[in-house]
N, C-alpha and C positions, 0 to 999 in steps of 0.2 A: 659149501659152507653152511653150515646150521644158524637159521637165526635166532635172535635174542627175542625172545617174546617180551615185549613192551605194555602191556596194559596202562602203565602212567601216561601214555600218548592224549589217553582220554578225560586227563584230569588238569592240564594244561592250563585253563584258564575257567574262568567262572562261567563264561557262555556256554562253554564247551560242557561243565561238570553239569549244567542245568538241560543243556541240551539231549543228555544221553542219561537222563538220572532214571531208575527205575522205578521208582515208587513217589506218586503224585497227589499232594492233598490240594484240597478246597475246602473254600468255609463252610459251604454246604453241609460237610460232611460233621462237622463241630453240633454238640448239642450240650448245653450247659444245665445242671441241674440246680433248683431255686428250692430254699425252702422258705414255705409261709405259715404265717403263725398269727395266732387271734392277736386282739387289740387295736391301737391309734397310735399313728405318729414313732411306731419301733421299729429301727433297724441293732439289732443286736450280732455284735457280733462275738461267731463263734470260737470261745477259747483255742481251741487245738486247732482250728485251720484259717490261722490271719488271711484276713481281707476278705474273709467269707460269713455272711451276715443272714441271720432269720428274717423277714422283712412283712411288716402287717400290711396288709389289704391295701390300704390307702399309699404305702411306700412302694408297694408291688410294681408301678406304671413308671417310677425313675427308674429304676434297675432294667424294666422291660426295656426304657427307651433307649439308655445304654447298648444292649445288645444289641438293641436294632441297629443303630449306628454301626456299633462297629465290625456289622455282618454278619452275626451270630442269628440265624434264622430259627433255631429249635431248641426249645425251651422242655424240661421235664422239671413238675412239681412232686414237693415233698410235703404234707402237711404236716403242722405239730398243731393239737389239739387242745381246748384246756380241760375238756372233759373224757374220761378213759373210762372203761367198763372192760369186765368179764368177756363180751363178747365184740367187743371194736366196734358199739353202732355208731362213732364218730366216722366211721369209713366210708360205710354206706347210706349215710342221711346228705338229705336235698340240698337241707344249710349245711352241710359241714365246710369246713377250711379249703379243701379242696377245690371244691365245688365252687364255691361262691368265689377262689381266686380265679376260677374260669372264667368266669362271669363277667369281671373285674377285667380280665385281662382283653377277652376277645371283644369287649365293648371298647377297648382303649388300643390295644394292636392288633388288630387282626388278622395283619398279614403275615404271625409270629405261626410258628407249627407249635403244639402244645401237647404234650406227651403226658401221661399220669403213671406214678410209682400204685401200682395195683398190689398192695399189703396190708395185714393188719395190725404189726408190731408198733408202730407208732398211736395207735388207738386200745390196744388191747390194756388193762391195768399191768399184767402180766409180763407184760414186754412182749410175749412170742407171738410167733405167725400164725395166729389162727388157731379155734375155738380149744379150749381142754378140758382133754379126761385122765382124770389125775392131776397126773405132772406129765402128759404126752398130749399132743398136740392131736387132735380126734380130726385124720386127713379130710376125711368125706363128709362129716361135717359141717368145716371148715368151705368146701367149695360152690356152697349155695350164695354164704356171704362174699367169697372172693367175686362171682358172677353178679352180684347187686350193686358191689361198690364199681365195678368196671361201666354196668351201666347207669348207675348214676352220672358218674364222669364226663361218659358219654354224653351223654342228657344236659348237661351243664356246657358241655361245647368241647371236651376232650377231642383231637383229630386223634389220637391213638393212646392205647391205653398199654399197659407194660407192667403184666404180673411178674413179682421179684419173692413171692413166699416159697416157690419149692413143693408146694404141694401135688401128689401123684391127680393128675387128671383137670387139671386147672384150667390149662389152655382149652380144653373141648369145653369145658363148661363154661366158661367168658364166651367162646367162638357161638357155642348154642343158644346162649343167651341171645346175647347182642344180634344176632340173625335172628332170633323169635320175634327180638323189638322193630325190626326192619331196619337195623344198623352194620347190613351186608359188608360196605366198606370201610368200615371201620378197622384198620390194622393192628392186630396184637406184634408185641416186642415183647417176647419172653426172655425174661434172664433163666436161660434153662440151662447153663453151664456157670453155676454158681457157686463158689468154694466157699466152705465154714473159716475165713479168715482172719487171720489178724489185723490184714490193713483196713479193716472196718472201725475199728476204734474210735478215731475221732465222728467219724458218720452217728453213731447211736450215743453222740454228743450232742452232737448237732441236734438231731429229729428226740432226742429222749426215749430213746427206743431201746435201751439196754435191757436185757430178762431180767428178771429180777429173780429166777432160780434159774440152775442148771444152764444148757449153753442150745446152741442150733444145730448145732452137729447131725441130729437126728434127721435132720432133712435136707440141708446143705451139704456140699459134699465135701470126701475128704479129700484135701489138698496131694493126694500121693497116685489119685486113679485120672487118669486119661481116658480108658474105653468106658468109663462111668460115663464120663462126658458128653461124649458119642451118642451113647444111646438115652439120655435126655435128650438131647439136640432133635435127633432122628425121631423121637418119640413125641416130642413137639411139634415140629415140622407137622407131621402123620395132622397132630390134632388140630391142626387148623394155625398154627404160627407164621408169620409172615415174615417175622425177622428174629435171628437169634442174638442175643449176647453172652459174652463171656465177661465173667466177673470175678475177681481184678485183673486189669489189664498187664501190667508190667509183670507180673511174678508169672503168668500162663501167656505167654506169646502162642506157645507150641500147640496150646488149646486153642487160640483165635486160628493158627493156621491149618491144624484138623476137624474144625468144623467147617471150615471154609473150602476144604478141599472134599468134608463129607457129606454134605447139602447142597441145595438149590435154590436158599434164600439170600438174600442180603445178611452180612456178620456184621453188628456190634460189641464194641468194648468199652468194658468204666473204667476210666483212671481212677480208682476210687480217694476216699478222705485219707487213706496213712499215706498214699502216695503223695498225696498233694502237701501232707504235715509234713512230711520227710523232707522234700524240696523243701518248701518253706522255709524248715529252722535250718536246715546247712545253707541256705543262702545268707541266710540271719547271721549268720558266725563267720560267712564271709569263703564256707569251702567250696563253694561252686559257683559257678555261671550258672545261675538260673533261667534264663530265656534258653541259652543255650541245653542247657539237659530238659526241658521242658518239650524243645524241640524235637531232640531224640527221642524222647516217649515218646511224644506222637508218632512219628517216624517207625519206629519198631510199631507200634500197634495197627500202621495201614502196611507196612511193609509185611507183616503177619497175615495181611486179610482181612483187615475192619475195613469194613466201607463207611462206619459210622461212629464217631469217636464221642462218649460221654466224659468230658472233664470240667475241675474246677478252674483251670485254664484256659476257658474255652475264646475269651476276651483277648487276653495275651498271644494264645496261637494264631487270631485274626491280625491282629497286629502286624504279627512277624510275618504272617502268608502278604500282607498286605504291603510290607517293605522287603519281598523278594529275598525272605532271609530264611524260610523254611517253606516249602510248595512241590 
């Protein structure tokens, strides 16, 4: 007699479904991205992604103390700048926004991990990533300043810095640096699996980072190649990368799970800002479970291979790991 192959055996009860579940998060692995912005006394928040707020220096230490609470151990800064230039020296100055949220932060949490967005779109007048000739972005140029503003960061109490502009040779030249300054340990997070996307949108709301000609295309990649991917990844790795991510998460799973099967480092993923705007307004209107589909993201993005999840959820997914509802 042939028997009935039963896999429902194993889904039987809740103990049971958690007992045998394949794919396993911790809050460890959450790391929420902050943005901070000149001024007193402002939390502003950002149009396109409700509940997510610019916050000045002095508001910086409620929002830390929040995370802290509620388990969210690593934190990445975004700075928005009031002054912009040709060549982004809001990036790499002592006082810049960045810099002195460091400051700010590690005197007031210290026991918080503090990651820095290593770009100069937010700084440049331009909008793009680094220095131009013309209307093109001049790569090698561009990677003396990417290497200053990494160790300023540093310098200011950065535990890891996280270049996200795309430019060819970056990671060797942050890596070269920061070992000339005697900042050996210091870890790079490269976004070196980064698509020219759409779901950035609300993001270059947020941070005011929109170009103000032409698009990124030229250096970001196009959303249609996978072994591009690959060999950033690999090509990073090589230069001194410690950790890699893949940027956006939900639309490139297949990418979180081919770097993860083609390397040797720890994978990260950003839920980026259209994913989080997306959720948001269909929860607004009433067509989804939000905690619930928030959870699958995550869920698909460690179940892919992140061992390190960047979201604007990152509060809410503590939560739920914390009421045994997603883990």
């Amino acid at each position: 007699m042939e028997l009935t192959k039963r896999p429902r055996r194993l889904r039987g009860s809740e103990n049971l479904r958690k007992m045998v579940r394949e794919t396993r998060m911790d809050k460890s692995s959450l790391m929420y991205p902050m943005f901070v912005m000149e001024g007193e006394n402002k939390e502003e928040e950002i149009p396109s992604m409700t509940g997510q707020y610019r916050y000045s220096l002095d508001r910086l230490p409620y929002k830390l103390e929040q995370l802290a609470k509620a388990g969210v151990g690593s934190v990445m800064f975004f700075g928005i700048p009031d002054h912009k230039d040709e060549v982004g020296s809001g990036a790499y100055d002592p006082e810049g926004i960045v810099q002195r949220a460091l400051r700010v932060a590690k005197e007031k949490f210290p026991k918080l991990y503090y990651v820095t967005d290593v770009c100069m779109c937010e700084y440049t007048s331009h909008g793009h990533c680094g220095v131009l000739c013309g209307h093109d972005v001049d790569n090698d140029k561009t990677l003396d300043l990417l290497a200053k503003t990494a160790l300023s960061h540093v310098e200011a109490g950065a535990d890891m810095v996280a270049p996200s502009d795309m430019m060819d040779g970056r990671v060797a030249a942050i890596r070269q640096c920061l070992d000339k300054a005697g900042h050996y340990t210091t870890p790079i997070m490269s976004y070196a699996v980064k698509y020219a996307s759409a779901f950035y949108g609300p993001f270059r709301e947020a941070a005011d980072s929109a170009p103000s000609f032409g698009d990124r295309k030229s250096y970001q990649m196009d959303p249609h190649n996978s072994r591009e991917g690959l060999k950033e990844a690999l090509a990073d790795v090589e230069e001194g990368a410690d950790i890699i991510m893949v940027k956006p998460a939900l639309a490139y799973q297949d990418m979180i799970w081919q770097v993860k099967e083609a390397t040797n480092v720890p994978v990260a993923a950003y839920s980026v800002s259209g994913e989080y705007a997306m959720v948001k307004a269909a929860a607004a209107n009433g067509w989804i479970d939000e905690e619930r589909i928030v959870g699958e993201m995550a869920t698909g993005a460690f179940r892919s291979g992140a061992q390190i999840y960047l979201t604007y959820y990152a509060e809410l997914l503590a939560k739920l790991m914390d009421e045994g509802r997603i883990g």
